[in-house]
N, C-alpha and C positions, 0 to 999 in steps of 0.2 A: 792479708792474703789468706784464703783459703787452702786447707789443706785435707785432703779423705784419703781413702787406702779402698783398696779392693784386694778380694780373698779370693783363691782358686783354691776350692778344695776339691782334687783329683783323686784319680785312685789309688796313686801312691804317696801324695804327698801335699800339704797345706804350704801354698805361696803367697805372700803377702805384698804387696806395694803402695810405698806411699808415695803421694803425688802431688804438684798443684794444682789446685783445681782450675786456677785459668787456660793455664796452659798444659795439663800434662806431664810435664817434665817430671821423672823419677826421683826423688829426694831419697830414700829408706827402701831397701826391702828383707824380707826375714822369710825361712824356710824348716819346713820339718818334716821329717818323714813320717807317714801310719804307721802303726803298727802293725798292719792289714797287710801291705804292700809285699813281703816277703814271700806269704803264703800264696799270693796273688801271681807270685811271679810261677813258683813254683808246682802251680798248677791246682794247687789244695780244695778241696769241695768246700771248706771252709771258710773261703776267699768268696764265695755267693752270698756269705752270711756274715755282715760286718757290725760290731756294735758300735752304733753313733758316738758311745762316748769317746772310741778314738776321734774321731772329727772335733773334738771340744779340745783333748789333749792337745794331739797338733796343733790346733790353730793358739793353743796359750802358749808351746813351746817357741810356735812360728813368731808370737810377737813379745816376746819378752825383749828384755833389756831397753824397756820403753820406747819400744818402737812406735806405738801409737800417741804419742804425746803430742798433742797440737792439733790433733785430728779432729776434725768435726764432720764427719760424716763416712760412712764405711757399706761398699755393697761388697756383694756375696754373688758367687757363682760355685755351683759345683756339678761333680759328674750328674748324664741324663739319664743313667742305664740301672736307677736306683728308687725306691721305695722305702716308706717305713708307713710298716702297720702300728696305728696306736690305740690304747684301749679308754674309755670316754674320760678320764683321768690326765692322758696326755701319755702314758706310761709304756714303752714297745713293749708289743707283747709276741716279739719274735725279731732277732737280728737282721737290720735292713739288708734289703732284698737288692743286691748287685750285681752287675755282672751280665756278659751275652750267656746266661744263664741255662748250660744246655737243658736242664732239667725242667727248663718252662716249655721247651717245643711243643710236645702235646697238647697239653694246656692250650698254648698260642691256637695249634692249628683247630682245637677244638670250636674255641670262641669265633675264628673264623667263619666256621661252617654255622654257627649257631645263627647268628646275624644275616646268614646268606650267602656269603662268599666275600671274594676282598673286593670286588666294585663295591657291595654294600658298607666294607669299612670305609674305603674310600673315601664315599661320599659323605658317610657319617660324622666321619673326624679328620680326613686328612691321611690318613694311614692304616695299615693294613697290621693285624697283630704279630710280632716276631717275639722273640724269647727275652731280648733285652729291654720290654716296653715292662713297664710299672702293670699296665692291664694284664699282662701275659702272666707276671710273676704272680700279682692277686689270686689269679685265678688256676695255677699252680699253690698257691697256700691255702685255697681254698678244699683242694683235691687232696694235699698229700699230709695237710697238717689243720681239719677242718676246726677242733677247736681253738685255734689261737686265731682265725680266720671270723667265727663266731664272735671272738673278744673283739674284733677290732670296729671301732666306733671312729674313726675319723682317719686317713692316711695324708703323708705330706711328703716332699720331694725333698732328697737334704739341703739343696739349698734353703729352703721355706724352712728345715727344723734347726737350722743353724741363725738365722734371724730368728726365730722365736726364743731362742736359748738367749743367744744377746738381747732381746728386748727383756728378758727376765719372766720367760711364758706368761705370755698376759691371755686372757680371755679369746682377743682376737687370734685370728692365722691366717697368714696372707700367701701370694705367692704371683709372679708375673703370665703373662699371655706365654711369651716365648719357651718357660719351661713347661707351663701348663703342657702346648702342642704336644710334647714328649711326651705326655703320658698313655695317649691311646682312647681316654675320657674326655678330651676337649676338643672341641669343633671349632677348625680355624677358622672356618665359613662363618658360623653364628657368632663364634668368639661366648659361646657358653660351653658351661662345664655339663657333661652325658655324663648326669648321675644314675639313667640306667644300666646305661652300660660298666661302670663299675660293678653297680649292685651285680648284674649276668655273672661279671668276675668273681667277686668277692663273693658273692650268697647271699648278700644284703645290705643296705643302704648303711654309706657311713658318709662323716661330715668332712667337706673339701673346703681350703681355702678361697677366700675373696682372693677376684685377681684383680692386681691393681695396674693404673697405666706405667707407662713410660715412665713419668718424671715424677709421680705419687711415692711419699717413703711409707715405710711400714710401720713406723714411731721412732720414738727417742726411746733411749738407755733413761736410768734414772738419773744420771749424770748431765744428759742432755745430749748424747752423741747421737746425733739423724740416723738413721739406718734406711738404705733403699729398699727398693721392692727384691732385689735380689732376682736372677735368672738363671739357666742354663749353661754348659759348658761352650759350647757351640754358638750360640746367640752373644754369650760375651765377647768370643773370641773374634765374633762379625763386628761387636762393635768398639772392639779394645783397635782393631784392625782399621776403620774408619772405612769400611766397605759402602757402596752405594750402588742404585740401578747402573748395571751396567757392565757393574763388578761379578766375578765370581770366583770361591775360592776352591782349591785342592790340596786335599792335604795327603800327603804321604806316608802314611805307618805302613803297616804290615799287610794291612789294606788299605782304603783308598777313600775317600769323599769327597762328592763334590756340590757345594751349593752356593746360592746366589740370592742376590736380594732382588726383589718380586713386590710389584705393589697390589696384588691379590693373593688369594689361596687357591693352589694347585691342586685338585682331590685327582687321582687316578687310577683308573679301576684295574688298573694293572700292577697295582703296588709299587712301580717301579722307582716310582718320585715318593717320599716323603713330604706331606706339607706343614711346616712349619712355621710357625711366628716369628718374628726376632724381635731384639730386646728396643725397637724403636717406633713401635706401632706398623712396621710393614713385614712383609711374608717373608721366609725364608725356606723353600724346598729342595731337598738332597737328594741324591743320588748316589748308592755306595756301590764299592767294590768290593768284593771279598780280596783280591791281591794287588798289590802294589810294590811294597818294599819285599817283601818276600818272595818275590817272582827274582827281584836282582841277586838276592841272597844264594838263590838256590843254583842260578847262575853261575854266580862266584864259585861255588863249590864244585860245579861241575866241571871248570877248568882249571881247575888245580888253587884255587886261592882260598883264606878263609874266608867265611860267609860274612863277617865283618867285615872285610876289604873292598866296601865299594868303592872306597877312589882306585885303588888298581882296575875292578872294573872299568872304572868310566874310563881310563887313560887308555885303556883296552881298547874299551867301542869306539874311542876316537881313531885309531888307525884303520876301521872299516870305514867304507863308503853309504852313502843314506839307502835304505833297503837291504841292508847287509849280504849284499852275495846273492839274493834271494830267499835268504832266509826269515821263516817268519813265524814266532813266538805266539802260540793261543797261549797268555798266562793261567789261565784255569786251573791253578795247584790247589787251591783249598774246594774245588766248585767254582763257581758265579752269581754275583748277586743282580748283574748287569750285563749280558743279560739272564735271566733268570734260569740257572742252569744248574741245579746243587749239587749234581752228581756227576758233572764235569768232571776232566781229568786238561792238565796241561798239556799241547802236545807244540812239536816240534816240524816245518813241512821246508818242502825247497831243498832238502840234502845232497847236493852234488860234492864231486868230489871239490873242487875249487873252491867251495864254501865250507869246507871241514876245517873250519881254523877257530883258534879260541877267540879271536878278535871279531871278526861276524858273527858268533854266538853271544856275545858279550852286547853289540850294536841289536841286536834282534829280540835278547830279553830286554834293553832299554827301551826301543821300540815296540816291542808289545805290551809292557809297564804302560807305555804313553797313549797308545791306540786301545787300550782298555779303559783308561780315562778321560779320553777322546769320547769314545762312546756312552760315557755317561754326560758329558759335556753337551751333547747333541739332543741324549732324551731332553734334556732342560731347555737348548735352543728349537726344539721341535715343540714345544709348547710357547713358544713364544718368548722365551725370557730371552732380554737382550744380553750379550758377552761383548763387549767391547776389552777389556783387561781379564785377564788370570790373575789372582794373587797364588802363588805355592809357598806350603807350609811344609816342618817336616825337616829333618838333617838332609835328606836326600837331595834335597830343594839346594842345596849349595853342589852339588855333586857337577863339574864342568858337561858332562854327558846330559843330564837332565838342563840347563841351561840352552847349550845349545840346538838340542832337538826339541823341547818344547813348544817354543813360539811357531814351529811351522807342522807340528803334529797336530798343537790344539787349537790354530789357526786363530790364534790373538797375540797381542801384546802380554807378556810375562811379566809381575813384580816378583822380587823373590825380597823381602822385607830384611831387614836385621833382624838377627835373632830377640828375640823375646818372650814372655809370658804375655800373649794375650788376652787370654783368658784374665788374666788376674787385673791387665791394663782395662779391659772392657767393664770390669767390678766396678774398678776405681771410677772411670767416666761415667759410668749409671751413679755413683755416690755424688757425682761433680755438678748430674744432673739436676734430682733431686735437692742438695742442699741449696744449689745455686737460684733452681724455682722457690725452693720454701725460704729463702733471704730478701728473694726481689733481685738478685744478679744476675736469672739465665731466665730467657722466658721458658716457658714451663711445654712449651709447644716446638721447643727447636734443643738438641742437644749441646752442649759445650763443644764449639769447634777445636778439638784437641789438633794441632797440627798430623799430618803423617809422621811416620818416624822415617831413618835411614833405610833406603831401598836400592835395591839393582833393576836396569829395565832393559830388558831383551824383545827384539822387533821380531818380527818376522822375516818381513826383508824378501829378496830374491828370492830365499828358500819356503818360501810359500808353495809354490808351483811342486816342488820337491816334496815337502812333505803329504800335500796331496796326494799324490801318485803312492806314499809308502802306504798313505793311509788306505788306499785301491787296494793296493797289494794284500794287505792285512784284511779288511771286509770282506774280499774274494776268498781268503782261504776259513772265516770267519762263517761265511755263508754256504759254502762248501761240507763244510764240517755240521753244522747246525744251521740247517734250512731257518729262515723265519724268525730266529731267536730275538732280533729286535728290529 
């Protein structure tokens, strides 16, 4: 029996899982916190500037007491919102660059203009520059801290410098399609890496990993443990997930994302979509939200509960009726990323007196939570991507409120999966892949059919007809307020 592990290394913390490799099934897993994550939480300017060797601690902390014992093969995923400048030695010569980074704004919108506008990124790469892209941050370290910018001779993504550390930095450096997309330098379209446009960022040309396929590992340990190509956080979690055309997912933090698997590249001159690779040779393009779970939070607080107390929310919104009273939530608390509106504010419309109850307020910030995720669901089906299923991700995603208004908000069938570490399950399966092609047990062209795991499925049902009409409801007051916005 085979057996591999896959690594999530996030922003607060290294998760580990060990698995079979035929099947999937979770045998070990082991966890540890950064040492990063505090300042992170805290808000610290510090928290943009991470030294990789925490990432090596965790992950030894994370598998101690011989959790990898039997292992023969190990992928890697970690966060996408990260860089490391290194000097031709291998050597950082400035703590990796993390984080939605407010301090690369400029930068970003700089490199914008430079290239032409964001049709021209677009089309270049896939994506448009924001503050949290590797491109954005270069060229922010270019600007604010030019000679450590100067020193750097090659950059790599922490997934890529966490395989090179386990392989015992050899010569080579590798890294997959799907985290490449994320940088801002790779073009989904050609599937090559724009070493110009690093250099425009950085100041001047430095050396990028080989990207390697799907099922390619990036070598063995000296011991002999395979190592895969390693990916992305997001691309894992598509593929820990066992997502396919047809599928799309949403996840629910504080903001929002939504993306699907796609058997091209989506370039848009509107930035609106993200185009991404995933970690199986097909496309993956996103759509975010600036609010999501924070729209309920702030909710909660407004009628007397704590911001933590979504389930009293949800038990709330279920004694409204669908359209709450007529009330209708533009979530717009932080801006809008979808549609592109940053200087948004949320507002509130419909206020009669018969709808002044905490329960319709409660049904309306769910409802606009979902009609804002709705709308990024649509940019992606107005390009053609099929939605037959939702996956939702996210505590939220158990909430009875988000249950049963979903399927007829976002006009598909809902999974709401068991909980898990995807992410970390997606490692493991690209490790299942790889070792499985380089043995002769998986053909090297079809992934390991890992079963699904345990899931709930909510239809839509009758209340299709219903949740159209709220989504009316919503658009009108959407389009009222901001002609045009999408």
């Amino acid at each position: 029996m085979g057996i591999v592990a896959g690594l999530d290394s996030s922003s607060e913390s290294t998760h580990i899982v060990v698995c079979d490799a035929e099947t999937g099934a979770v045998l070990k897993q082991g966890y540890a916190a950064h040492p990063s994550a505090a300042a992170a939480a805290d808000g610290d300017a510090k928290a943009y500037g991470v030294d990789p060797q925490s990432w090596l601690l965790a992950l030894g902390e994370a598998c101690g007491g011989g959790l990898l014992e039997g292992v023969q093969a190990i992928g890697v995923a970690a966060r996408q919102d990260a860089v490391l400048p290194l000097d031709a030695m291998g050597a950082p010569v400035h703590p990796a660059l993390v984080g939605n980074d407010p301090r690369a704004q400029g930068a970003a919108a700089d490199l914008t203009d430079a290239l032409g506008g964001r049709a021209a990124w677009a089309e270049a790469v896939g994506t448009v520059p924001q503050a949290k892209l590797p491109v954005a941050k270069l060229a922010w370290l270019r600007r604010e801290e030019p000679e450590a910018a100067q020193r750097t001779a090659q950059v790599l993504l922490p997934q890529d410098w966490l395989v090179w550390q386990l392989l015992g930095c050899p010569q080579r450096r590798t890294t997959d399609r799907g985290a490449a997309s994320a940088t801002g330098y790779y073009s989904t379209a050609t599937e090559q890496w724009r070493g110009d446009l690093l250099a425009a960022a950085l100041g001047q040309e430095a050396r990028l990993p080989e990207v390697l396929g799907p099922a390619e590992a990036a070598g063995r340990t000296p011991e002999g443990l395979l190592i895969s190509a390693g990916t992305g956080e997001t691309m894992a979690a598509a593929f820990g997930l066992g997502v396919g055309v047809g599928d799309a997912v949403v996840t629910l933090g504080a903001s929002g994302a939504v993306f699907a698997v796609h058997d091209r590249a989506l370039p848009d001159p509107s930035g609106i979509i993200t185009s991404l690779a995933d970690a199986t040779g097909m496309h993956l393009p996103v759509v975010h939200t600036a609010n999501a779970v924070r729209t309920l939070r702030g909710a909660a607080e407004l009628v007397g509960l704590e911001p933590t107390d979504l389930a009293g929310l949800s038990a709330l919104a279920l004694r409204s009726t669908p359209g709450a009273h007529g009330l209708v939530l533009l979530p717009y608390l932080e801006g809008e990323r979808t549609p592109e509106l940053p200087h948004a504010a949320g507002s509130l419309h419909g206020l009669r007196r018969e709808s002044m109850k905490p329960e319709h307020l409660a049904r309306a910030a769910f409802e606009g939570m979902l009609c804002g995720l709705a709308d990024a669901l649509e940019v992606l089906r107005g390009r053609g991507v099929a939605v037959e299923r939702v996956f939702l991700l996210g505590a939220a995603a158990a909430l009875p409120a988000v249950q049963q208004f979903a399927p007829a908000l976002l006009g598909a069938r809902i999974v709401v999966p068991e909980a898990a570490d995807y992410t970390a399950l997606g490692a493991a399966r690209q490790a299942a892949w790889a070792w499985g092609a380089a043995e002769g047990r998986f053909p090297a062209d079809t992934p390991p059919p890992w079963p699904g795991r345990a899931h709930q499925v909510f239809e839509p049902g009758e209340q299709l007809a219903v949740g159209q009409a709220v989504r009316r409801q919503y658009e009108a007051v959407r389009e009222q307020q901001y002609p045009g916005a999408l």
